[in-house]
C-alpha positions in Angstrom: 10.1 96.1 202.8 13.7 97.2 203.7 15.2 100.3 201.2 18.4 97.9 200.8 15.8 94.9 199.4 14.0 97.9 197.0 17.2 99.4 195.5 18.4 95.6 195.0 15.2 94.5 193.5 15.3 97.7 191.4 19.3 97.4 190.2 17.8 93.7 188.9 14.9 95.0 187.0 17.4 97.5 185.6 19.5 94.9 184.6 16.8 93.0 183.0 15.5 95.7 181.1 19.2 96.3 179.9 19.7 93.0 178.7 16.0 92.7 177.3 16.8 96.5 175.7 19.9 94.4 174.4 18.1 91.7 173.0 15.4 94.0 171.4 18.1 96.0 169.2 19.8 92.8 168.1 16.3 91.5 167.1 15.8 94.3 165.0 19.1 94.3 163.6 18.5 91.1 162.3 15.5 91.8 161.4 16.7 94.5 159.2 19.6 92.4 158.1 16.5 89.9 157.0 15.1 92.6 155.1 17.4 93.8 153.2 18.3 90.4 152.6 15.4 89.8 151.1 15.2 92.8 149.3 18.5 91.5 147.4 17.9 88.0 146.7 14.1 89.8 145.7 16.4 92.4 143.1 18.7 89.8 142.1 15.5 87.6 141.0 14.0 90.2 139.4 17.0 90.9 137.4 17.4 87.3 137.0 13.7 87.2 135.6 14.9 90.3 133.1 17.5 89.2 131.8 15.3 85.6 131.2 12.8 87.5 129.3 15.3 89.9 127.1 16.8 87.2 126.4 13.7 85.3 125.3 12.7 88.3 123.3 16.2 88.1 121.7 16.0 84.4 120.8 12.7 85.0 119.5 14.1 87.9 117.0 16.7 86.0 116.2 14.5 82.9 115.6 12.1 85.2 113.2 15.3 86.8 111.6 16.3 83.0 110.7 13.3 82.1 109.8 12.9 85.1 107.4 16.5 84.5 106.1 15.6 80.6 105.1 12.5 81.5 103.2 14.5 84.3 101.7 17.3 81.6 100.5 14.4 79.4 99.4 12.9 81.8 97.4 16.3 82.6 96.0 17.0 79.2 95.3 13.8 78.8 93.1 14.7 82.1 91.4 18.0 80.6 90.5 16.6 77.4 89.5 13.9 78.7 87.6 16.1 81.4 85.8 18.3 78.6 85.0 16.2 76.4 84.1 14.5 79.1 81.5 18.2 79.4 80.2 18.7 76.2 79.3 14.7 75.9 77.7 15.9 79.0 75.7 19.2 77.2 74.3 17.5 74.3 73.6 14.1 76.1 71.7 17.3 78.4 70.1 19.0 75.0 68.8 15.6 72.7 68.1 14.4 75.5 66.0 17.7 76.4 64.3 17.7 73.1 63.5 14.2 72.4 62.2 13.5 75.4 60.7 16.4 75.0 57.8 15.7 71.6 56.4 12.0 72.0 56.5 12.5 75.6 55.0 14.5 73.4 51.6 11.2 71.1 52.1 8.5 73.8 52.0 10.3 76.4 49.4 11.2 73.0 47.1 7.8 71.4 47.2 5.9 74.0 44.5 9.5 73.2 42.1 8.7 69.1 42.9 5.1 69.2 42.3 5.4 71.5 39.2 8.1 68.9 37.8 5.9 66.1 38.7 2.9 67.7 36.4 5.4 68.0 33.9 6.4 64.3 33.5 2.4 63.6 33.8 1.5 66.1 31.0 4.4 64.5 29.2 3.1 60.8 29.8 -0.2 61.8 28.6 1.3 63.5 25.4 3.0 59.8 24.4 -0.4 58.3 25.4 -1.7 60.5 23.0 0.7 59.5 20.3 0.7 56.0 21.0 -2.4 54.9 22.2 -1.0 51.1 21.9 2.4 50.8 23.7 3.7 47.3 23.9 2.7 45.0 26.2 5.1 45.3 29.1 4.3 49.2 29.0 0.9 48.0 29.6 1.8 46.0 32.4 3.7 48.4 33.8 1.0 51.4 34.1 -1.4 48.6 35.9 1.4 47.6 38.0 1.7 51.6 38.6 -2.0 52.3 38.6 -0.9 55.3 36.4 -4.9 57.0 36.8 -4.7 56.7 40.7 -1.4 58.0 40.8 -2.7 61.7 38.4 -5.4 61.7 40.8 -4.0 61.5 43.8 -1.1 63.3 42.9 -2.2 67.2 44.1 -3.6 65.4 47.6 -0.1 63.9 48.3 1.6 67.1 47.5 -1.1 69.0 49.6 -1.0 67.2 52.9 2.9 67.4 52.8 2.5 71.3 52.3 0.1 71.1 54.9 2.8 69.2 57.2 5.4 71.1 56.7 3.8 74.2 57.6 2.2 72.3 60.8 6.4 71.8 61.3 6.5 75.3 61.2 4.2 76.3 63.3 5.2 74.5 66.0 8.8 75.8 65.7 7.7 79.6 65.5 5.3 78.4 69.1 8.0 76.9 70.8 10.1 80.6 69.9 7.0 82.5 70.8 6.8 80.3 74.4 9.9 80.8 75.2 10.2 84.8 74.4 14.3 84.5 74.1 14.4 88.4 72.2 11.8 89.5 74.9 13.7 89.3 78.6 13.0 92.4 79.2 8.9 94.3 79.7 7.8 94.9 76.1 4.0 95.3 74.7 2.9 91.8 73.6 -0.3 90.0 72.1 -1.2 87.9 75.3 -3.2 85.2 73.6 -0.6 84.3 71.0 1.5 83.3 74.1 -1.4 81.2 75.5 -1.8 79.8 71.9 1.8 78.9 71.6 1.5 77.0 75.3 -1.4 75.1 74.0 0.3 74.3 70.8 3.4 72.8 73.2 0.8 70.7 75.4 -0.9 69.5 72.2 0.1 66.1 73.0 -1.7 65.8 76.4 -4.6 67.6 74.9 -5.4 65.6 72.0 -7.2 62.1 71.5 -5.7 59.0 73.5 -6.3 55.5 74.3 -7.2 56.6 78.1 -8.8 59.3 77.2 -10.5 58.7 73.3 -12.7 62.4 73.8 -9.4 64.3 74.3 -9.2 67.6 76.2 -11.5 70.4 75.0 -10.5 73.5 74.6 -13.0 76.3 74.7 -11.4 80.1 74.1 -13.4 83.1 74.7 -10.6 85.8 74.1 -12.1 89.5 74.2 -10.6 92.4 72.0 -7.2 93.0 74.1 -4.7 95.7 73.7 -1.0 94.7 73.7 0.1 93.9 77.2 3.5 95.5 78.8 5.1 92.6 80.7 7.8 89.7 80.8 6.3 87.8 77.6 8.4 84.5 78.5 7.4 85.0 82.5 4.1 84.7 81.6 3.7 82.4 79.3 5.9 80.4 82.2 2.4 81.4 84.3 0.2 80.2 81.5 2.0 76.8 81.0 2.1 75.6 84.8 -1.6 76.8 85.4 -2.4 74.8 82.0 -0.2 71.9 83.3 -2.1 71.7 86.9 -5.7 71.7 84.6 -4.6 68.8 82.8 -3.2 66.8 85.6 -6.5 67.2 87.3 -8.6 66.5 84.3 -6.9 63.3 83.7 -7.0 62.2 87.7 -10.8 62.9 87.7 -11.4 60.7 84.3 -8.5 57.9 86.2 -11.0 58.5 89.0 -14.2 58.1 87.2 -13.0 54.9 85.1 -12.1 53.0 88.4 -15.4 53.8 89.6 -17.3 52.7 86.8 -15.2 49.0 87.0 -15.1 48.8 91.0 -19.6 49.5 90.7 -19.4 46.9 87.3 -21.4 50.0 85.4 -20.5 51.9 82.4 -19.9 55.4 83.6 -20.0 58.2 80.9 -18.0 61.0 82.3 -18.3 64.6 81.0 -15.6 65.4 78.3 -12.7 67.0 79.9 -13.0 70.8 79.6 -10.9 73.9 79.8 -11.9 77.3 79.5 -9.9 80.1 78.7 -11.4 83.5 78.8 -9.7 87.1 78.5 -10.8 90.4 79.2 -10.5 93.9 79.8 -11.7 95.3 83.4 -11.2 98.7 84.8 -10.2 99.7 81.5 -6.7 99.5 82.1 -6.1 95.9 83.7 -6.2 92.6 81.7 -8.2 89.5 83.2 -7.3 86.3 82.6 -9.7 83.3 83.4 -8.5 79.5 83.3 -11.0 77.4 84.4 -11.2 73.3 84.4 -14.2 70.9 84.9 -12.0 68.7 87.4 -12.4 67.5 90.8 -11.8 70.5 92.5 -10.0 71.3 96.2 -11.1 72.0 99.2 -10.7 75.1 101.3 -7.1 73.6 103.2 -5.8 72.3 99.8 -6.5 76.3 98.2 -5.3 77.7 101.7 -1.5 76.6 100.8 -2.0 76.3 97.1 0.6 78.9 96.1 3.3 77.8 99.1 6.6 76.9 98.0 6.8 73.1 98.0 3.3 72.0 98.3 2.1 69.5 95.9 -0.9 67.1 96.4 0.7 65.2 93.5 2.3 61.5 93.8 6.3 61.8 93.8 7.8 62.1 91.2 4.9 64.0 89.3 5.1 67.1 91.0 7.3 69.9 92.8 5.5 72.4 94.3 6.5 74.8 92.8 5.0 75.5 89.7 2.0 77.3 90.9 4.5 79.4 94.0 6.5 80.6 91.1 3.5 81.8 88.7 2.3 83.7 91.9 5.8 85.7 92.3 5.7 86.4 88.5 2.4 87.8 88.4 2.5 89.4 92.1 6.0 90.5 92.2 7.2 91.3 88.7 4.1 92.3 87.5 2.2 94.0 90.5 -0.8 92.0 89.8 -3.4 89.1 91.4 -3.5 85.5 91.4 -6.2 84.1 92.9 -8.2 80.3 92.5 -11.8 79.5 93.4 -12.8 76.2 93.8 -14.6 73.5 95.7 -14.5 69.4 95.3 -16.3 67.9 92.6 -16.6 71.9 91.2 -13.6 72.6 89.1 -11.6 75.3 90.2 -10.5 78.1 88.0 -7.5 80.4 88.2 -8.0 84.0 87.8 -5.0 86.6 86.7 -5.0 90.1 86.7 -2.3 92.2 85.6 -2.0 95.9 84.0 -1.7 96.5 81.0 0.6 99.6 81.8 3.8 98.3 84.2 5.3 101.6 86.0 8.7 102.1 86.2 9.4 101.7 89.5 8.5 97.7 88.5 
């Protein structure tokens, strides 16, 4: 081969390499322009993906902050409702017993003076019997038409039994005061079982004898030997009625339930009598116990699990709330730093157990 054929073959291979050098540094200049391409769109997703989840995490806070805020309002809202509707209980127990309370005081106070005058005309009837043992004949007439004997007989039974009513009037006025607590807003030492009494005396009428239910509701009281109790009197005998309320409801669904039983089998069914137990005690030596249990149909484990939530009520509408029993269980947990608690299991009963101290602190 010729020198001039080498150096020509040599400039070409040159050349190639050159433009093949060429190519080389552009292909790795894209390549790094790839990379770092991909390094961006890779940070920009990235931040993309943090700024997805902060602002998941803020929704999420905000979402819990709502939802803490609307069960805040709710349980405003039943404080308001509740206060208010104690205010107006209070106004009308102020006016029912203002009312009631004068006219049957003139009734009461008068009714020794009326019976005393009453023995006076008798004594004096007998004294003209005495001295005129023949009257004329329509005077005779008259004391059959009369039956003058019945009436001195009977006499001291008629002026007994409306003693006896209108201190049964009286009663109920001084319960419906006691229920209600009006002087008592504020934590003062109180005899806890005249505030149950006074809530039984109030329910009377769904405790006593009926046509659908001719045994009535028995009540069975254990109380133990209590000191007084500091707390909000009227609070708790709020506690006291809508526990007794519940007992009742259920103690009449389970006879409703037992009577269309008996008529869907065509038997006579004889259903235990209706029962509630109440029993106080002392425990720890300084906390109270209180114990209200029925003989009902019970509840199952999911019934008792939202019990005490605001707004649950296995009631038909109309009859119930739901919000008697969430209520009682911010009274006694809340304002009185205590426990509410209910045991039961279907076809068992259930029975509601409060504990409170008998001491509150200040800081309640």
């Amino acid at each position: 081969m010729e020198p001039t054929d080498y150096e020509n073959r040599l400039k070409l291979l040159e050349k190639n390499i050159r433009i093949l050098q060429k190519k080389l540094d552009r292909s790795e200049a894209d390549r790094q322009q790839l990379e770092n391409a991909s390094e961006l769109r890779e940070s920009v997703l990235k931040s993309v993906i943090r700024g997805l989840e902060e602002s998941q995490i803020a929704l999420e806070k905000r979402g819990n902050e709502l939802e803490a805020a609307l069960t805040n309002l709710q349980a405003l809202q039943m404080k308001l409702v509740e206060s208010e509707k104690m205010s107006a209980l209070g106004v009308m127990v102020a006016g029912i017993a203002h009312e009631i309370n004068n006219p049957v005081s003139f009734i009461y106070g008068n009714l020794n003076y009326a019976y005393e005058y009453f023995q006076d005309l008798l004594r004096l009837v007998e004294l003209y019997q005495c001295h005129y043992p023949e009257p004329v004949s329509a005077i005779k007439r008259e004391i059959e038409v009369i039956e003058l004997e019945f009436i001195k007989q009977d006499s001291t039974n008629l002026f007994q039994s409306m003693s006896i009513g209108a201190e049964r009037i009286t009663e109920i006025v001084k319960s419906l005061r006691t229920f209600s607590r009006l002087d008592e807003a504020e934590f003062k030492a109180v005899n806890i079982h005249e505030g149950i009494d006074s809530t039984l005396i109030i329910l009377n009428n769904r405790i006593k004898k009926s046509p659908n239910n001719p045994q009535g509701i028995q009540i069975i009281k254990n109380y133990g030997n209590l000191p007084l109790i500091e707390c909000y009197a009227g609070h708790m005998n709020q506690v006291f009625m809508n526990i007794l309320a519940n007992a009742i409801d259920t103690l009449e669904d389970s006879l409703l339930s037992t009577q269309l039983s008996g008529v869907n089998n065509k038997i006579e069914l004889t259903p235990n009598r209706p029962q509630i137990h109440i029993t106080t005690s002392l425990i720890h030596n300084n906390w109270v116990e209180v114990r209200i249990a029925d003989n009902g149909l019970g509840m199952d484990e999911k019934v008792q699990a939202k019990l005490f939530d605001p707004f649950f009520t296995t009631k038909v509408v109309g009859k119930g709330t739901g919000l008697g029993l969430s209520i009682s269980y911010r009274i006694i947990i809340e304002m009185h730093g205590g426990k509410l608690e209910c045991h039961s299991a279907p076809g068992a009963g259930a029975e509601f157990v409060i504990q409170i101290p008998i001491r509150q602190s200040k800081s309640a």
